[in-house]
C-alpha positions as CSV (number, residue, x, y, z in Angstrom):
1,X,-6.0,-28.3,2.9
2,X,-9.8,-27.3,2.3
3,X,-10.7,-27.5,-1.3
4,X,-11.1,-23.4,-0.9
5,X,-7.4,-22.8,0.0
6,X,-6.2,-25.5,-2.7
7,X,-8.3,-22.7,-5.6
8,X,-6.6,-19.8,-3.5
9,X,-3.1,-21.4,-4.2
10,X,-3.0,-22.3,-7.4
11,X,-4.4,-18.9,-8.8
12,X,-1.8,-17.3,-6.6
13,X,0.9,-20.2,-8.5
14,X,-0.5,-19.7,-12.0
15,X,-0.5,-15.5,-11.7
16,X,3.0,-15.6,-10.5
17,X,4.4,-17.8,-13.6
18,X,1.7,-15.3,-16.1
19,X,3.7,-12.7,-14.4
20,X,7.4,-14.5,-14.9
21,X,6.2,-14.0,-18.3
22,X,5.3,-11.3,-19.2
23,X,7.6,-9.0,-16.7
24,X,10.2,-7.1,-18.1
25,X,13.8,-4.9,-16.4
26,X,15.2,-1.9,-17.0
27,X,16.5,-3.1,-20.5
28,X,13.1,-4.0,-22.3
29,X,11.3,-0.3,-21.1
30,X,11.2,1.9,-23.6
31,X,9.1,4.6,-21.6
32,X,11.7,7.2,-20.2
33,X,9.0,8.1,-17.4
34,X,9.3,4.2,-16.3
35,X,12.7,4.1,-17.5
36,X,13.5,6.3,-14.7
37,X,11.4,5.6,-12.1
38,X,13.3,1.5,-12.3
39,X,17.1,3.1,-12.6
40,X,16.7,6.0,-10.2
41,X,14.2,4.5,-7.7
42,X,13.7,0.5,-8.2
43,X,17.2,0.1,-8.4
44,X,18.2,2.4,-6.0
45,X,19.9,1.2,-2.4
46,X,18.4,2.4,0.8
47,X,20.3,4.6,3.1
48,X,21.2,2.3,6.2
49,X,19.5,4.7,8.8
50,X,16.1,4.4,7.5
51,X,15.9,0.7,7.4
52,X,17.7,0.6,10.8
53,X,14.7,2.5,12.2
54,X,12.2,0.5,10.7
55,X,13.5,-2.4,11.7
56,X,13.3,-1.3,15.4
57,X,9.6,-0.3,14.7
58,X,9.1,-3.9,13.2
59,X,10.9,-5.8,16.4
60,X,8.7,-4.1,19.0
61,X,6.1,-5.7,17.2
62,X,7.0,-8.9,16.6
63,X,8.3,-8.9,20.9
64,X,4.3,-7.9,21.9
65,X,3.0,-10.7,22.8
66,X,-0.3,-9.0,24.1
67,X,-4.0,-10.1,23.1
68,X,-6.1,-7.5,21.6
69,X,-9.6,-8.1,19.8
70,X,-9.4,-7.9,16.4
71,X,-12.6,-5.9,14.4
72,X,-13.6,-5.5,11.1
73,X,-16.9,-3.5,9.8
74,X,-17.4,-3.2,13.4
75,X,-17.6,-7.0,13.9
76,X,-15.1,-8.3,16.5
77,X,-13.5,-11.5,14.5
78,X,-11.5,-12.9,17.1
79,X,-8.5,-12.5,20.0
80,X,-5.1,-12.4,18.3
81,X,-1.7,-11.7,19.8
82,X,-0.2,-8.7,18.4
83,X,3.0,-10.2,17.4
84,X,1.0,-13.0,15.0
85,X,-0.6,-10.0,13.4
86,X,2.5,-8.1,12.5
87,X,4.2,-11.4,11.1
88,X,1.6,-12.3,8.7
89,X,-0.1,-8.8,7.8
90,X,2.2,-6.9,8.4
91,X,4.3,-5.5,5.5
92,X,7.8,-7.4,4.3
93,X,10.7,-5.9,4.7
94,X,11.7,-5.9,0.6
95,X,8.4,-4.5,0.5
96,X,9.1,-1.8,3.1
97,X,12.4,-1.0,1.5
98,X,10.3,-0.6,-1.9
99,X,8.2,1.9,-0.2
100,X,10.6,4.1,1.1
101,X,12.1,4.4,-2.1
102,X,9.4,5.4,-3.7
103,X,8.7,7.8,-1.4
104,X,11.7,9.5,-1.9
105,X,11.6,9.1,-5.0
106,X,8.0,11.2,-5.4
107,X,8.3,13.4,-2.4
108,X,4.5,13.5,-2.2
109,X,3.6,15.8,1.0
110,X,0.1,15.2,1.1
111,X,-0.5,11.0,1.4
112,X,-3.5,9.1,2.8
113,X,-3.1,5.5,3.7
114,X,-6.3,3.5,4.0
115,X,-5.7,0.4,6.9
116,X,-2.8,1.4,9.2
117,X,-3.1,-1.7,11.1
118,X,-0.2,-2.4,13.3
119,X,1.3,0.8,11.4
120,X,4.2,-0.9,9.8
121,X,3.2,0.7,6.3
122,X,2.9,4.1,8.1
123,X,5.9,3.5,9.9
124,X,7.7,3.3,6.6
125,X,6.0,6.5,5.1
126,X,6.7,8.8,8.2
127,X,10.3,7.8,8.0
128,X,11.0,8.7,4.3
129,X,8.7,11.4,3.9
130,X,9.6,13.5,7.7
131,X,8.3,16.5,5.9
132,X,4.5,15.2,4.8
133,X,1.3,15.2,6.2
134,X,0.3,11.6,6.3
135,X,-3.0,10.7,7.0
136,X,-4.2,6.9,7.9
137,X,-7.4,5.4,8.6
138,X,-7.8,2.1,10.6
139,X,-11.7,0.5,11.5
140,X,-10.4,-1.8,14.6
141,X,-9.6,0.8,17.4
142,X,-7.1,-1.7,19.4
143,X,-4.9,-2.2,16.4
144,X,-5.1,1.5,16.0
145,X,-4.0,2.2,19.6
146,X,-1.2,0.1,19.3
147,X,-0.2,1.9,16.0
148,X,-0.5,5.8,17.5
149,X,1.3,4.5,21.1
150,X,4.5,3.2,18.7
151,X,3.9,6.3,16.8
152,X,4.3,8.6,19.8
153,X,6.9,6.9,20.9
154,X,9.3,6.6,17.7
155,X,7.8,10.6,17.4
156,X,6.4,10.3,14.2
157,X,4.5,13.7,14.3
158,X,3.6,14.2,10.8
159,X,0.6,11.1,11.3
160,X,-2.2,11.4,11.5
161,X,-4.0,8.2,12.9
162,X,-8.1,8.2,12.5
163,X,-10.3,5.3,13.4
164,X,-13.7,4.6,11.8
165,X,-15.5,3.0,9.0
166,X,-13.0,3.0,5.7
167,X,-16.3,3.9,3.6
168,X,-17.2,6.8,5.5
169,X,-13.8,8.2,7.1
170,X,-12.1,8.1,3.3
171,X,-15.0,10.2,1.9
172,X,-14.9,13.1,5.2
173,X,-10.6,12.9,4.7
174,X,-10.7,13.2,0.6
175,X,-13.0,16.3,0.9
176,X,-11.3,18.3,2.2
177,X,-7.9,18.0,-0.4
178,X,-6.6,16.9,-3.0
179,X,-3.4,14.3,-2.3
180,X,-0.2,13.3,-4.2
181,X,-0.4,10.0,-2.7
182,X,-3.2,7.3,-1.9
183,X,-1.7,4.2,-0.7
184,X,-4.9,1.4,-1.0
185,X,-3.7,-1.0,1.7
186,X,-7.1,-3.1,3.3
187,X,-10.2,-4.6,2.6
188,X,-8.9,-6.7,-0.5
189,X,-12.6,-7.1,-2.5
190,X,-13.3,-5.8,-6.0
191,X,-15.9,-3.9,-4.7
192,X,-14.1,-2.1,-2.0
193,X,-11.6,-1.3,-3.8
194,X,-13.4,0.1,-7.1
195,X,-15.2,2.1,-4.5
196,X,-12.4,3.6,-2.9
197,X,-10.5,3.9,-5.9
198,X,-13.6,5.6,-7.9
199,X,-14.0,7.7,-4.5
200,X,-10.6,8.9,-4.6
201,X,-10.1,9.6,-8.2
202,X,-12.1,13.2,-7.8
203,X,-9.0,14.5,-5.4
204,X,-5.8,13.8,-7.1
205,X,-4.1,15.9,-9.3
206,X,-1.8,15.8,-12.3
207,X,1.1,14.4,-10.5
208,X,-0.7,11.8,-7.9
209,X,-0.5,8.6,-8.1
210,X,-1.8,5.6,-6.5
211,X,-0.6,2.0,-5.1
212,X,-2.4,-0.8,-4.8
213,X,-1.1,-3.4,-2.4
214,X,-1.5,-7.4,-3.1
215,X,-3.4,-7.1,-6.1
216,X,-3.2,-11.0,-7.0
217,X,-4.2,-11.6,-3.3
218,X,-7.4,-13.0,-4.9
219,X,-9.0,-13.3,-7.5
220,X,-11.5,-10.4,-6.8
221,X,-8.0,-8.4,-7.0
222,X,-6.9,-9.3,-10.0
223,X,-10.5,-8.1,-11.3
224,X,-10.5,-5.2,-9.9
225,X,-6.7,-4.2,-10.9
226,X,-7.8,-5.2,-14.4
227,X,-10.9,-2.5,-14.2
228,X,-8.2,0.0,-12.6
229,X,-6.0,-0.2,-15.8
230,X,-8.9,0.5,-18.1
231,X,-10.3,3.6,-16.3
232,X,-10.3,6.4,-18.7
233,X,-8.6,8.6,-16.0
234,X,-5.6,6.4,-15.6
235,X,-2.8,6.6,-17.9
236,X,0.5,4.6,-16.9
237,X,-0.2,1.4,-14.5
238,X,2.7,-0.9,-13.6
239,X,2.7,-3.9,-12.0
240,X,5.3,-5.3,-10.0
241,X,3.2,-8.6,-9.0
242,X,3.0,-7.4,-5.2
243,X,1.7,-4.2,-6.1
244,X,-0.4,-2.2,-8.9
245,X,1.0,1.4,-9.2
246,X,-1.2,3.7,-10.9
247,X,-0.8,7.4,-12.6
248,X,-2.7,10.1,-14.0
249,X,-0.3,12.2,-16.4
250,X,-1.6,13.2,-19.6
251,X,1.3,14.0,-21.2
252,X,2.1,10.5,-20.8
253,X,-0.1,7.8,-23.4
254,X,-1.8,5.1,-21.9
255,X,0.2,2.2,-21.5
256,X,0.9,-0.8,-19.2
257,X,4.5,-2.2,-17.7
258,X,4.6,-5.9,-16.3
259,X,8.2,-5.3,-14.1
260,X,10.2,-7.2,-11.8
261,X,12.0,-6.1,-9.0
């Protein structure tokens, strides 16, 4: 192992024992707005038919064995078989479950999702929220293809699949509304993300919120989920290790929750 992934794996190892830490349940929240969101939506089973169809989704996937070249910034990186991309990108099925929930939970009808890959994530969205206007935004067009051919097949309608720079395509998409939901799933820098979430923060509302996925990928995550926490706009943050939720209520004080699920 290169000296590189050795520094990669023990910040991963040392975060996850901080977190082990610090995290909390149910029973040492003392915020009813959290308090609720772990009982009635953390803690909350899935209904059987919704995980069935992801699932499906999920298999096709993992069954494609097909090559397809791989971009990113417009920069083709290499061929990968689709099925190798799904398994290690693609989004757990704890993680999926979580997702849905949430969803559910929230009800946002107005989402954006920024990297649809394989569409996995999406896949997850469409099927909790039937109702919403999701829209997702994927820079390497044959990982996009594949995502909008599943999604026409499985009929998810309510997507809306565009392909094109994240920089650019996130600023044209956010213009034009505000959104409940901005799920910040790709290009895992501090200074992509800061962007996007800075970018983003002039089109939510009292009620949206955001998720940040893998934010102790790296250590340029962590950084930038510690910057996130501090913005002046931001009120509650929680972080379930895996993911960074974020919220914008001013009836609520600023404060942080370190939770496991």
């Amino acid at each position: 192992m290169s000296l590189r992934n050795l520094n990669k794996l023990f910040f991963r190892i040392k975060s996850y024992i901080s977190f082990i830490i610090k995290s909390k349940n149910k029973h040492g929240v003392h915020s009813p707005f959290v308090f609720d969101l772990i009982t009635k939506c953390f803690n909350k089973k899935n209904p059987t038919n919704f995980d069935q169809l992801f699932l499906k989704y999920k298999k096709e996937l993992f069954k494609n064995t097909s090559t397809i070249n791989v971009t990113s910034n417009g920069t083709i990186s290499n061929m990968r078989q689709v099925s190798k991309i799904s398994k290690s990108t693609g989004i757990s099925n704890k993680s999926a479950k979580l997702l849905i929930k949430l969803m559910q939970y929230y009800k946002p009808t107005s989402v954006i999702e920024i990297e649809t890959s394989l569409g996995l994530s999406t896949a997850a969205l469409s099927i909790s929220l039937p109702n919403s206007s999701i829209t997702t935004i994927e820079e390497c067009r044959e990982t996009g293809n594949i995502a909008q051919n599943l999604f026409n097949k499985y009929q998810f309608k309510n997507i809306k699949l565009i392909i094109g720079n994240f920089n650019e395509t996130l600023a044209k998409q956010l213009n034009k509304n505000t959104f409940d939901f901005v799920f910040f799933n790709g290009n895992h820098t501090k200074k992509a993300t800061l962007d996007y979430f800075k970018l983003s923060l002039s089109y939510i509302h009292n009620n949206s919120f955001f998720l940040f996925n893998n934010i102790y990928r790296n250590f340029e995550m962590k950084q930038a989920w510690e910057e996130i926490k501090k913005n002046p706009s931001v009120t509650v943050t929680i972080d379930t290790y895996q993911w960074g939720l974020v919220f914008f209520r001013k009836e609520q004080q600023k404060e942080h929750f370190t939770i496991r699920i």
